[in-house]
ROBA-865469 format. One record per residue: residue number from 1; x negated, y, z of N, C-alpha, C in turn. Coordinates in pm, 1 decimal. Atoms other than C-alpha are relative to their C-alpha. Example, Ala and Ser with C-alpha at 12.3 -4.5 7.8 and 13.67 -1.06 7.14 Angstrom:
! residues 2
num->1; n.u->-89.0; n.v->-119.0; n.w->0.0; ca.u->-1230.0; ca.v->-450.0; ca.w->780.0; c.u->-90.0; c.v->120.0; c.w->0.0;
num->2; n.u->82.0; n.v->-119.0; n.w->-6.0; ca.u->-1367.0; ca.v->-106.0; ca.w->714.0; c.u->77.0; c.v->109.0; c.w->73.0;
END
This chain:
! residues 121
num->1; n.u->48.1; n.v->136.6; n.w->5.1; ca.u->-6878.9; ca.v->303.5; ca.w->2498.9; c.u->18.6; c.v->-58.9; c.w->-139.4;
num->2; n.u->-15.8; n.v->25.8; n.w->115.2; ca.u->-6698.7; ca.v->211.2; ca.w->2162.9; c.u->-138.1; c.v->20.6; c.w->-112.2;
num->3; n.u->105.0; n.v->-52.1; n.w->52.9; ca.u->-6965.0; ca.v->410.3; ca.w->2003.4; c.u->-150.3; c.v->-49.4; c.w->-11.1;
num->4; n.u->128.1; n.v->64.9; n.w->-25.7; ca.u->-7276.4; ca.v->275.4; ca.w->2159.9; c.u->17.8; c.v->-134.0; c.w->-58.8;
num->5; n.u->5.1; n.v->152.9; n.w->28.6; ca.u->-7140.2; ca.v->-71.0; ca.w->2069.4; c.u->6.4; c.v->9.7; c.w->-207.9;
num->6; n.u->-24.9; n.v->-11.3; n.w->166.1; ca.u->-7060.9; ca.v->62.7; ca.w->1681.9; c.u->-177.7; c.v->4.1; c.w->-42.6;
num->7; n.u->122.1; n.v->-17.5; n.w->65.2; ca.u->-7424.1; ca.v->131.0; ca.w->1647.1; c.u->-75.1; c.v->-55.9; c.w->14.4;
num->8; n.u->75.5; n.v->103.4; n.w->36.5; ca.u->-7551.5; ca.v->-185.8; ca.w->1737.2; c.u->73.7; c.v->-115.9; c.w->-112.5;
num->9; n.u->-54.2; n.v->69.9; n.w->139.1; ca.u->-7459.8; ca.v->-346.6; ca.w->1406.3; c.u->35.8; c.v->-159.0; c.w->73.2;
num->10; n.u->48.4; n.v->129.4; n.w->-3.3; ca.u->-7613.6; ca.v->-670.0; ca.w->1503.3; c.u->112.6; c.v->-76.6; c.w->117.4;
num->11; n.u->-68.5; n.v->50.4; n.w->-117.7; ca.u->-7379.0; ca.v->-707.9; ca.w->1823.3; c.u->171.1; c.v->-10.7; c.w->-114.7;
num->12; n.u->-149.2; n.v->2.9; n.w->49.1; ca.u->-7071.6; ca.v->-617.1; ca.w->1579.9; c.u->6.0; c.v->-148.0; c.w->-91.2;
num->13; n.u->13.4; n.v->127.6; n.w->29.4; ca.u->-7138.0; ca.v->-911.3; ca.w->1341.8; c.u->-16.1; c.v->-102.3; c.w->68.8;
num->14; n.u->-8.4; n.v->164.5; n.w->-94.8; ca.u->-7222.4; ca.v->-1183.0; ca.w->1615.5; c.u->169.1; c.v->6.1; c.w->37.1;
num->15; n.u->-187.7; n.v->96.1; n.w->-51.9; ca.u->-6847.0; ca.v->-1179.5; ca.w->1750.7; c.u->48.4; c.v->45.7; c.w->-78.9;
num->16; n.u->-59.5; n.v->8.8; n.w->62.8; ca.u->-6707.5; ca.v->-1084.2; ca.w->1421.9; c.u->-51.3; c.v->-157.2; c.w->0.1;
num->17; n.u->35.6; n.v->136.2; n.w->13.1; ca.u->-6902.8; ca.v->-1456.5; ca.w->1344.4; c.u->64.9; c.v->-89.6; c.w->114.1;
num->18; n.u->-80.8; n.v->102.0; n.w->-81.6; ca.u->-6794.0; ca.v->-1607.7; ca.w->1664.9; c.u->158.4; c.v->43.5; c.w->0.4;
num->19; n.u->-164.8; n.v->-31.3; n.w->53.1; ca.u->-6417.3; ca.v->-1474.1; ca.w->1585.3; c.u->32.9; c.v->-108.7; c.w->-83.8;
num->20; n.u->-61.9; n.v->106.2; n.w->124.0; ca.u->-6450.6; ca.v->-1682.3; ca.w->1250.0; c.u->-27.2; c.v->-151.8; c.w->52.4;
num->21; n.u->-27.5; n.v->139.6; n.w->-49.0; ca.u->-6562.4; ca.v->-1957.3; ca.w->1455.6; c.u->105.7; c.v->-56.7; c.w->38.3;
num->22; n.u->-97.1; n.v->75.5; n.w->-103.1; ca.u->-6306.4; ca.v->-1999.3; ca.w->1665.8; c.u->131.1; c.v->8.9; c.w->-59.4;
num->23; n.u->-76.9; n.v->41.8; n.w->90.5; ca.u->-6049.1; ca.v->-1964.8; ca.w->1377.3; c.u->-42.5; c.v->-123.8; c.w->-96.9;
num->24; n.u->60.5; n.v->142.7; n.w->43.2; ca.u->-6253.1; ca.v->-2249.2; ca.w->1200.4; c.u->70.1; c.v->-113.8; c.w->105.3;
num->25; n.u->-87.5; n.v->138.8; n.w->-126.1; ca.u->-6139.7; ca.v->-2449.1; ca.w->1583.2; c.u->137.8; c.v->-3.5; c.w->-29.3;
num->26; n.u->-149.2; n.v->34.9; n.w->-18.7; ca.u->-5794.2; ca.v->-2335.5; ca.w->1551.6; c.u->45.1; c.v->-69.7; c.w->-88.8;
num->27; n.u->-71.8; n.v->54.5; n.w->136.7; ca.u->-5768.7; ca.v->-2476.8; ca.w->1179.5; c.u->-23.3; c.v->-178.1; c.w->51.5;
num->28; n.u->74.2; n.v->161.9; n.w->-82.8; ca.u->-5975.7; ca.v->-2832.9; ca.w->1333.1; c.u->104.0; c.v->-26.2; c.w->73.7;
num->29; n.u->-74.5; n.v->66.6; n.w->-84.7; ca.u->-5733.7; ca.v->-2835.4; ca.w->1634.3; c.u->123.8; c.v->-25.2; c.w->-65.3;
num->30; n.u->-125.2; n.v->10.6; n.w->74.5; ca.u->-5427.0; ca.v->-2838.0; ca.w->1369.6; c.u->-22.2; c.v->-143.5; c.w->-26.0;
num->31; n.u->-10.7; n.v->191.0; n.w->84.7; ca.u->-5317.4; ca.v->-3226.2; ca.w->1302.9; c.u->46.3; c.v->13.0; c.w->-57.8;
num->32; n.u->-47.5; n.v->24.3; n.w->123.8; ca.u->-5290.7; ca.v->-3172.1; ca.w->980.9; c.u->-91.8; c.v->-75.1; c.w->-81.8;
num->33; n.u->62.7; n.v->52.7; n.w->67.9; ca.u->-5400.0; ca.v->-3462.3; ca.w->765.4; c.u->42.0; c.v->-36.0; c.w->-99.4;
num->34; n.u->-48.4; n.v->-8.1; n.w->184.2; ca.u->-5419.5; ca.v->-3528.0; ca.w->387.2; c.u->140.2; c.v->-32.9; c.w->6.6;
num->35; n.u->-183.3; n.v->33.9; n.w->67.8; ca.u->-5034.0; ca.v->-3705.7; ca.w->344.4; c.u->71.5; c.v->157.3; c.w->73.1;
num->36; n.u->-90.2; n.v->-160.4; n.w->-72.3; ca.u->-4911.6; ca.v->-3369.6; ca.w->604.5; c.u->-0.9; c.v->98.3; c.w->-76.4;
num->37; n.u->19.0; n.v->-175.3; n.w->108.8; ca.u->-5039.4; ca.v->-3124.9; ca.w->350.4; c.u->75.1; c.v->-49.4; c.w->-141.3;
num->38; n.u->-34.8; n.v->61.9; n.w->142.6; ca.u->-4945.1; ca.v->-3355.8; ca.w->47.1; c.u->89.8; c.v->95.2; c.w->-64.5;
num->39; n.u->-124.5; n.v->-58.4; n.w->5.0; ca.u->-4575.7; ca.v->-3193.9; ca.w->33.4; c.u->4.8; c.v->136.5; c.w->-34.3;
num->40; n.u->70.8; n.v->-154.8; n.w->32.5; ca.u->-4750.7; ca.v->-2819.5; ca.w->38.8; c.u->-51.2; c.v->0.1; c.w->-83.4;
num->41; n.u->47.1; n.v->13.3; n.w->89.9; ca.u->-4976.2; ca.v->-2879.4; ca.w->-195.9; c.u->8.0; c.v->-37.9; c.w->-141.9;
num->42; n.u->-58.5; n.v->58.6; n.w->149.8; ca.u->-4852.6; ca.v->-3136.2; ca.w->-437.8; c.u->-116.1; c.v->-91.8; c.w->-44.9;
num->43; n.u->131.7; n.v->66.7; n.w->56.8; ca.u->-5111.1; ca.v->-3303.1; ca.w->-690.6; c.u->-120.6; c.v->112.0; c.w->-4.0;
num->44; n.u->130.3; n.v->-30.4; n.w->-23.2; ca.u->-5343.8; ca.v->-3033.9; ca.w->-573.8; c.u->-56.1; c.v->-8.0; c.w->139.5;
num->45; n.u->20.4; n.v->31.3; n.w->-154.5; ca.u->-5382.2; ca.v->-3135.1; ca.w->-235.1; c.u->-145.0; c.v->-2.6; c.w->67.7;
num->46; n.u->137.1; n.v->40.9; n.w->50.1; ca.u->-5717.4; ca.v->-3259.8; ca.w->-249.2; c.u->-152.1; c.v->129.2; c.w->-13.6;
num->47; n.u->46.6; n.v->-90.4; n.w->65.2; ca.u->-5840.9; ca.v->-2993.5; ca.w->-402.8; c.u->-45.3; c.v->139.5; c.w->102.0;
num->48; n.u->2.2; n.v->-108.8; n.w->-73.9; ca.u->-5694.3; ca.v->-2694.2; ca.w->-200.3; c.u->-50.0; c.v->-64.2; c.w->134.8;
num->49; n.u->38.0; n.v->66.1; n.w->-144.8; ca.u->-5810.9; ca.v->-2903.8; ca.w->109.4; c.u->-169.5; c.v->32.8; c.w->-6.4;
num->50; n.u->195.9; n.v->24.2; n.w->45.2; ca.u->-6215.9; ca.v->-2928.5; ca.w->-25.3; c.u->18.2; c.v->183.2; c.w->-14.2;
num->51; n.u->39.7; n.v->-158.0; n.w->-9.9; ca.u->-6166.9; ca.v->-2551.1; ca.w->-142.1; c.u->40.9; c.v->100.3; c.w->104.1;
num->52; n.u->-59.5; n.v->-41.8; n.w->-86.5; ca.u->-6042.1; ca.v->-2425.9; ca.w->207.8; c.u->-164.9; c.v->-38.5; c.w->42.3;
num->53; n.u->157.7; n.v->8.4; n.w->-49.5; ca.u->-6381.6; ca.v->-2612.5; ca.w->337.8; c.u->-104.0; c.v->78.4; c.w->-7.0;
num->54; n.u->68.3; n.v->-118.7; n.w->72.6; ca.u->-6561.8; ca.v->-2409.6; ca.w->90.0; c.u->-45.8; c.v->86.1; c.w->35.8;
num->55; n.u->13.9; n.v->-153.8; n.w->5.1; ca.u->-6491.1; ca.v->-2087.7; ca.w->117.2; c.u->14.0; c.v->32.9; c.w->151.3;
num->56; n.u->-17.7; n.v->-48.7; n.w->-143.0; ca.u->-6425.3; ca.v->-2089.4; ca.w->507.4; c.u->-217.9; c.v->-5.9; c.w->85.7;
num->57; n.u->126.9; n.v->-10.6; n.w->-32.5; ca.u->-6808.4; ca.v->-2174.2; ca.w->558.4; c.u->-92.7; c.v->81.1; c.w->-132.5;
num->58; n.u->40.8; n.v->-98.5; n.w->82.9; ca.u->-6913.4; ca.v->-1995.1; ca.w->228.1; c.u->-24.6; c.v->180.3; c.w->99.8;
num->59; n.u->-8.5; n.v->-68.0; n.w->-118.5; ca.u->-6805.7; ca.v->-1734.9; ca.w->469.6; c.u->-68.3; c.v->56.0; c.w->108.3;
num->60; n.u->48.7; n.v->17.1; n.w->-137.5; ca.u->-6931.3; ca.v->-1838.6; ca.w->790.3; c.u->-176.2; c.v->25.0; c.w->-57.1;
num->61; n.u->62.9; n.v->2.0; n.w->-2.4; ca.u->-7250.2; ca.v->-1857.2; ca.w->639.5; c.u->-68.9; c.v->185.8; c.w->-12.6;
num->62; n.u->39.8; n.v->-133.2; n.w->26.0; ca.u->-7253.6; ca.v->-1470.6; ca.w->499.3; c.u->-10.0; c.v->77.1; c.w->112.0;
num->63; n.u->-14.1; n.v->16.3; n.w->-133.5; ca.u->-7146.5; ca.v->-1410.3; ca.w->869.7; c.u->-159.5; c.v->19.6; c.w->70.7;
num->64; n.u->98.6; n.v->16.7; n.w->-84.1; ca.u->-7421.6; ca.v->-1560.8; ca.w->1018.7; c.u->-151.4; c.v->110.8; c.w->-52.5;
num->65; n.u->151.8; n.v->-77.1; n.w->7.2; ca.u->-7675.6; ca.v->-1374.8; ca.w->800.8; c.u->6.3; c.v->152.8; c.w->20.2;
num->66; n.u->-5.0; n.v->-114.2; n.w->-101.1; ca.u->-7543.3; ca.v->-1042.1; ca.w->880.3; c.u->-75.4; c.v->8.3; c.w->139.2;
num->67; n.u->65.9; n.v->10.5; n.w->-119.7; ca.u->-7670.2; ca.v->-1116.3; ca.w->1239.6; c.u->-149.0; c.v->-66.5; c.w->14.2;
num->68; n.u->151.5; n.v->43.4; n.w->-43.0; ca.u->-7982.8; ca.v->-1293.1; ca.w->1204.0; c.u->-107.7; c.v->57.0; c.w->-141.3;
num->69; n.u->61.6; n.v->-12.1; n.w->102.4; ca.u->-8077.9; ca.v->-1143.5; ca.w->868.1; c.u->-85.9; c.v->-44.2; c.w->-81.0;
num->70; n.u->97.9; n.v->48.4; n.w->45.4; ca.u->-8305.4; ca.v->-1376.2; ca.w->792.9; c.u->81.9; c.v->-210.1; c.w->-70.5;
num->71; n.u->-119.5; n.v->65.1; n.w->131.7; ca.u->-8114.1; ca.v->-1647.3; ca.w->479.8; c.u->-28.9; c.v->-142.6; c.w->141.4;
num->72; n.u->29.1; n.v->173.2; n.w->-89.8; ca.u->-8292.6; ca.v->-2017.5; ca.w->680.4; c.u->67.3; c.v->-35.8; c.w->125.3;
num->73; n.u->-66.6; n.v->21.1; n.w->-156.3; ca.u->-8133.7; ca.v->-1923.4; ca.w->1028.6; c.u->115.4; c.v->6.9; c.w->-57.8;
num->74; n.u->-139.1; n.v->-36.9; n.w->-18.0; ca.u->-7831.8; ca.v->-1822.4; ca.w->882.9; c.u->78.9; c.v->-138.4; c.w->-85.2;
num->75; n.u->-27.1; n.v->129.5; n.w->82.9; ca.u->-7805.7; ca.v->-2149.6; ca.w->653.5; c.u->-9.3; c.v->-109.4; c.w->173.2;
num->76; n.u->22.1; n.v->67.4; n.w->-105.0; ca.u->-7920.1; ca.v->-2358.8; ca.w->970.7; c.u->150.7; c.v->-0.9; c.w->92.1;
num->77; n.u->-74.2; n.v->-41.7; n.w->-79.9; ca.u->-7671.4; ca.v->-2177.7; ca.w->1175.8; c.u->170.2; c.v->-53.0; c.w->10.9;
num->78; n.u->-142.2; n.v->34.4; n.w->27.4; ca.u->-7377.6; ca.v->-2247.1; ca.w->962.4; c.u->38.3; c.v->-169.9; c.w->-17.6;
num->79; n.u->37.3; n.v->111.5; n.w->-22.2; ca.u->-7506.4; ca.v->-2584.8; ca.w->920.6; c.u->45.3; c.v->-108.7; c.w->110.3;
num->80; n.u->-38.3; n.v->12.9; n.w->-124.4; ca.u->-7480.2; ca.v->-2657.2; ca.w->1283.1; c.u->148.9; c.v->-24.1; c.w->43.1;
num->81; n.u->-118.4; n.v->-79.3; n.w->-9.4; ca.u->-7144.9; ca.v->-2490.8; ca.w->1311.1; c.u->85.0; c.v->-159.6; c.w->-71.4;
num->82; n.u->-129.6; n.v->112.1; n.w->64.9; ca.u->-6989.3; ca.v->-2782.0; ca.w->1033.5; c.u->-27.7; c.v->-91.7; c.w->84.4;
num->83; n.u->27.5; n.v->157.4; n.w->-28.0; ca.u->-7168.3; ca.v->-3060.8; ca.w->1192.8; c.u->101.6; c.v->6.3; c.w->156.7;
num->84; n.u->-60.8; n.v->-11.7; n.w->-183.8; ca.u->-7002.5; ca.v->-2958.5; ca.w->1577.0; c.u->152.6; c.v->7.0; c.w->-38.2;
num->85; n.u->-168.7; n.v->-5.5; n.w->50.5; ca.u->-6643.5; ca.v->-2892.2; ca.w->1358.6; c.u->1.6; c.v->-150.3; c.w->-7.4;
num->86; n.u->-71.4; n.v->162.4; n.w->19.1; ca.u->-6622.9; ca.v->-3217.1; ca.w->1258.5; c.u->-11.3; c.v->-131.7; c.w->101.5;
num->87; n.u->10.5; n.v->79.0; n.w->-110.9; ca.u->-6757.9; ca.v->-3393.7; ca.w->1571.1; c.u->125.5; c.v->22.8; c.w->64.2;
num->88; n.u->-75.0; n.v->-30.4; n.w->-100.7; ca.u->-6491.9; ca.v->-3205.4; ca.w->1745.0; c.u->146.7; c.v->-78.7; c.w->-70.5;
num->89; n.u->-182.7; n.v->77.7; n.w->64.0; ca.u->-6191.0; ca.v->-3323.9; ca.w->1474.2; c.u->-6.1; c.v->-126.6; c.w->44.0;
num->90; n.u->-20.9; n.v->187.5; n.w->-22.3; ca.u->-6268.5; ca.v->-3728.9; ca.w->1578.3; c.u->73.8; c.v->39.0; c.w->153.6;
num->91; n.u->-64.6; n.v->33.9; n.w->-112.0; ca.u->-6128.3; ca.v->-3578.3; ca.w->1921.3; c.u->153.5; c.v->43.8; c.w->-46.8;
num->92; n.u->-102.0; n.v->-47.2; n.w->-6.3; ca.u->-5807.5; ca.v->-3448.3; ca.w->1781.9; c.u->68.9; c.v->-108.2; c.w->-81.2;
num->93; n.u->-107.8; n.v->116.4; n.w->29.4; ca.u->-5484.4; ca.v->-3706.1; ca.w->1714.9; c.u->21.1; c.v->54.4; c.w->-121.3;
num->94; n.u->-91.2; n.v->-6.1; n.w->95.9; ca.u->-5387.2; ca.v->-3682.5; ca.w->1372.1; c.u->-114.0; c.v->17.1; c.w->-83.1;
num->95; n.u->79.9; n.v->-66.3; n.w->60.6; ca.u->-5746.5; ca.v->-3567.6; ca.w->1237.6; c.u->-96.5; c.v->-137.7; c.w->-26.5;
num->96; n.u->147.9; n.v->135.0; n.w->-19.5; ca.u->-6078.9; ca.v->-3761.8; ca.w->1140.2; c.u->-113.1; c.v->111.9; c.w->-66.0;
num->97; n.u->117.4; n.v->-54.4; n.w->22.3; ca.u->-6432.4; ca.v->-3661.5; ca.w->1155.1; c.u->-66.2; c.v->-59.8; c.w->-141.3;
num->98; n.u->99.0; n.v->97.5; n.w->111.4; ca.u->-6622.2; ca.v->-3735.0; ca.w->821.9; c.u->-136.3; c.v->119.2; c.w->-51.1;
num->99; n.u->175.2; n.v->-47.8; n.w->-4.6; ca.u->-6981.7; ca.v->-3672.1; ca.w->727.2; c.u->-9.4; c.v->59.2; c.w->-139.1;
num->100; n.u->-11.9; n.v->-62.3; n.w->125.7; ca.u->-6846.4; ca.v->-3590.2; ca.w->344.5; c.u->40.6; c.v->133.0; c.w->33.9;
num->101; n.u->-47.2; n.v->-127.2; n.w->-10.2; ca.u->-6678.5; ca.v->-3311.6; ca.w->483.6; c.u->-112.3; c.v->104.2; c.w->45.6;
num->102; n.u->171.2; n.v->-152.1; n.w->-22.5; ca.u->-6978.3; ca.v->-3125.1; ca.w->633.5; c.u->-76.9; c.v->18.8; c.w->-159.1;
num->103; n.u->74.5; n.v->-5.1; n.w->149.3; ca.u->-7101.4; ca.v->-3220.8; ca.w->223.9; c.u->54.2; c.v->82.3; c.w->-42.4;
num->104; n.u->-93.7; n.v->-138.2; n.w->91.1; ca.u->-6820.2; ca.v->-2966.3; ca.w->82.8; c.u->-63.1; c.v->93.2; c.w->96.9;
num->105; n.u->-3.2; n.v->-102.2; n.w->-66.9; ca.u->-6901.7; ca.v->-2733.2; ca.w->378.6; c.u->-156.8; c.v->62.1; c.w->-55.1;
num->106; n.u->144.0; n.v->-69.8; n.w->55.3; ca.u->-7263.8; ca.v->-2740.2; ca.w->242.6; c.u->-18.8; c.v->63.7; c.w->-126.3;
num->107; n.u->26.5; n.v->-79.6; n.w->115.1; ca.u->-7172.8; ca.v->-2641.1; ca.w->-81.3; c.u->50.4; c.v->142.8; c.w->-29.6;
num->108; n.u->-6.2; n.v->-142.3; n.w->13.4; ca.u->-7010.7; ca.v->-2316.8; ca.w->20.4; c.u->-97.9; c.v->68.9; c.w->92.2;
num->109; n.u->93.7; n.v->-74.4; n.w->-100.0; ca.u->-7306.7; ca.v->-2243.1; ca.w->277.5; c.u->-89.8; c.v->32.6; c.w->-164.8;
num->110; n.u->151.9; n.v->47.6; n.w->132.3; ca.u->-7547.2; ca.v->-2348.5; ca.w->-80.3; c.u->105.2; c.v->182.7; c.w->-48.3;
num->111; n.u->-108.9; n.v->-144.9; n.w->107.3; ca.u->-7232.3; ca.v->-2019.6; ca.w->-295.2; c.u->-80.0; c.v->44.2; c.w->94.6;
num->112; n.u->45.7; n.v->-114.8; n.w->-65.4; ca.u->-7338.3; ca.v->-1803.8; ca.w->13.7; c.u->-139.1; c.v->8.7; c.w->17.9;
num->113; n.u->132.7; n.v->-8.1; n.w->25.5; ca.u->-7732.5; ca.v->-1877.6; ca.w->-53.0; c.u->-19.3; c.v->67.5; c.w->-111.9;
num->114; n.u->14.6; n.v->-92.0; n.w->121.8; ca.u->-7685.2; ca.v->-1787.2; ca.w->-390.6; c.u->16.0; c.v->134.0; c.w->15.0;
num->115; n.u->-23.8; n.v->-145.4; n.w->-57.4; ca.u->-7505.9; ca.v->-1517.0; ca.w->-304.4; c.u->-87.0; c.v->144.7; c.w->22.8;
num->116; n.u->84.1; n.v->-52.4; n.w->-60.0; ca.u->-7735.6; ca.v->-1357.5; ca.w->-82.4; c.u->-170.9; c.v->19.4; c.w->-84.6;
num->117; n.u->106.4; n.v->-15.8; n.w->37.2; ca.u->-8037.2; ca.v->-1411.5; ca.w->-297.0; c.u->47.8; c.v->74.9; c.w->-166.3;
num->118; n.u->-18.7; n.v->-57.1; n.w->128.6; ca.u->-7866.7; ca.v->-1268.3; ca.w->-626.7; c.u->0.9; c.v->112.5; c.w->68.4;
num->119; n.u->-23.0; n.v->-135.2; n.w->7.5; ca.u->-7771.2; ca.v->-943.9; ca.w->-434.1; c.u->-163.6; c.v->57.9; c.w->53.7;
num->120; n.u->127.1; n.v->-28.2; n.w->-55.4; ca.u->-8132.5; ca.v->-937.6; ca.w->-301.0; c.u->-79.8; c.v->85.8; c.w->-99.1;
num->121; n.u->69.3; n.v->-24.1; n.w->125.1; ca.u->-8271.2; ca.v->-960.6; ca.w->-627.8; c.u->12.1; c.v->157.1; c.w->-136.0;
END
């Protein structure tokens, strides 16, 4: 069985992708907000907070195009994915939903467009 499932690629990437989803939830369900990290971080707080956004949907997005191979679904996809993360943080105590934050998440989906179209090329 292992076998049959190794050689549908396309099945191995979808729940590697839904794997990274649902580590994306576990980081969301964490009440950790900016002053909680302050202490970890320091005066880069800020920073490592926006570049955690980044690179976790930078990611998600390379993810998604493994499985749908085609760049628009897999931009769409990951798209989706921030906008439902951050709906879900306004339900968790300690967190807040904001509409800037899906803006950083778009600029590591935008790295993993590049990405994908430099190695194309």
């Amino acid at each position: 069985m292992s076998k049959l499932f190794l050689k549908n690629t396309q099945s191995f990437w979808l729940i590697l992708t839904l794997i990274w989803i649902g580590v994306i939830g576990v980081f969301s369900s964490m009440p950790y907000s900016f002053d909680q990290t302050a202490p970890l971080f320091g005066p880069w707080n800020l920073e490592v907070r926006k570049l955690a956004h980044i690179l976790e949907y930078a990611f998600l997005t390379l993810l998604w195009f493994r499985v749908w191979k085609f760049l628009p679904w897999a931009v769409m996809s990951a798209l989706v994915c921030a906008g439902i993360d951050e709906y879900y943080q306004s339900f968790i105590p300690g967190r807040g939903s904001s509409i800037q934050d899906v803006g950083v998440d778009s600029i590591g989906i935008l790295i993993a467009w590049v990405l994908i179209k430099a190695k194309k090329s």
